[in-house]
C-alpha positions in Angstrom: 0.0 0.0 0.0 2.0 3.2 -1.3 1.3 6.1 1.5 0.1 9.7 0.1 1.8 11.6 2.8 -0.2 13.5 5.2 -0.3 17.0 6.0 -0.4 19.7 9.2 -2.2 22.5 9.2 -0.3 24.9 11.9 -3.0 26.9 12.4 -5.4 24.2 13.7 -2.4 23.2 15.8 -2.7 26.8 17.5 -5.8 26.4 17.9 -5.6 23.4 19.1 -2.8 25.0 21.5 -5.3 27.9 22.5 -8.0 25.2 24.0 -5.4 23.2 25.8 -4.1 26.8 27.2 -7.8 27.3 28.4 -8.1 23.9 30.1 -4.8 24.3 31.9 -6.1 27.9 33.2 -9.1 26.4 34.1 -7.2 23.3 36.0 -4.9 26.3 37.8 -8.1 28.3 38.6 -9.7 24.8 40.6 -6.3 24.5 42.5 -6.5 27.8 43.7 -9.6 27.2 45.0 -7.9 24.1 46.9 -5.3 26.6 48.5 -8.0 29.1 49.1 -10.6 26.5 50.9 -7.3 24.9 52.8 -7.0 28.6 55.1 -10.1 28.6 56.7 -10.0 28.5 60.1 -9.4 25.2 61.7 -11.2 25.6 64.4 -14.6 27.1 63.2 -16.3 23.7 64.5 -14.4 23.7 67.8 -10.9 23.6 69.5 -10.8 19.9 69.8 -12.4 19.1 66.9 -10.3 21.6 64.7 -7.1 20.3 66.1 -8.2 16.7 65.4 -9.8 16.9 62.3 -8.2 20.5 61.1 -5.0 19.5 60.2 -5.1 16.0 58.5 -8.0 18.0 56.6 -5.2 20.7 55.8 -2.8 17.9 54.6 -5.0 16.4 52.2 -5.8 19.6 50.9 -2.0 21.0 50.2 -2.0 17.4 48.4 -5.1 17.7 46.5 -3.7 21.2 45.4 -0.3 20.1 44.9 -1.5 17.3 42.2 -4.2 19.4 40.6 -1.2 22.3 40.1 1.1 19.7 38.3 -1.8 19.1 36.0 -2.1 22.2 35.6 1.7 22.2 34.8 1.6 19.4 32.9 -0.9 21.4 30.4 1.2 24.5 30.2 3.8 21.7 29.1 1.7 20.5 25.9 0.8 23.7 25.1 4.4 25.0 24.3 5.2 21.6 22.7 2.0 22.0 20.6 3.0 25.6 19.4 6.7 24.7 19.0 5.3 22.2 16.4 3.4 24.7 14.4 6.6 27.1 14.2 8.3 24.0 13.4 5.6 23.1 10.3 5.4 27.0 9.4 9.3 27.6 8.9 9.6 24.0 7.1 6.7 25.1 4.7 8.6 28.3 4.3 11.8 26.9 3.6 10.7 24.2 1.4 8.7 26.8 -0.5 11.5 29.0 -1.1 13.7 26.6 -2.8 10.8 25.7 -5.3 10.6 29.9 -5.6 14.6 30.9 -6.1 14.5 28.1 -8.5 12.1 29.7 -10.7 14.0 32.9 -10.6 
């Protein structure tokens, strides 16, 4: 079976790179809410049962935060390797497209 090739478009790949870049603001946004939620005050129900609930309550939340931030990360990530392949396509369209135009000169 003889391949035809395939081809990027690096403007749907910027696009593609803008919706990613939402999502990861989005997945920031809800681990700021984690951090935010984690300062309350530990012992709004009660001394005792602030100090004995509060802070394994404050644990989990600085690790709930801490994960949902490296997804958040982890987005940010894809989205420069998603742009970085559209410059990539764009100046390997541009350079292949000159040599087919100085040869015509």
């Amino acid at each position: 079976m003889a391949g035809t090739g395939y081809t990027v478009n690096p403007a749907t790949l910027e696009a593609y790179a803008t919706a990613l870049e939402d999502r990861g603001h989005r997945v920031q946004a809800a681990a700021d809410r984690v951090s935010a939620v984690n300062g309350g005050d530990i012992n709004a129900f009660g001394v005792a049962v602030g100090q004995v609930l509060g802070i394994p309550t404050r644990i989990a939340l600085r690790v709930l935060h801490d994960q949902v931030a490296s997804a958040a990360n982890a987005f940010a990530a894809q989205v420069a390797n998603v742009r970085t392949a559209a410059t990539q396509y764009r100046a390997t369209e541009t350079s292949h497209a000159n040599v087919f135009t100085q040869g015509q000169k």
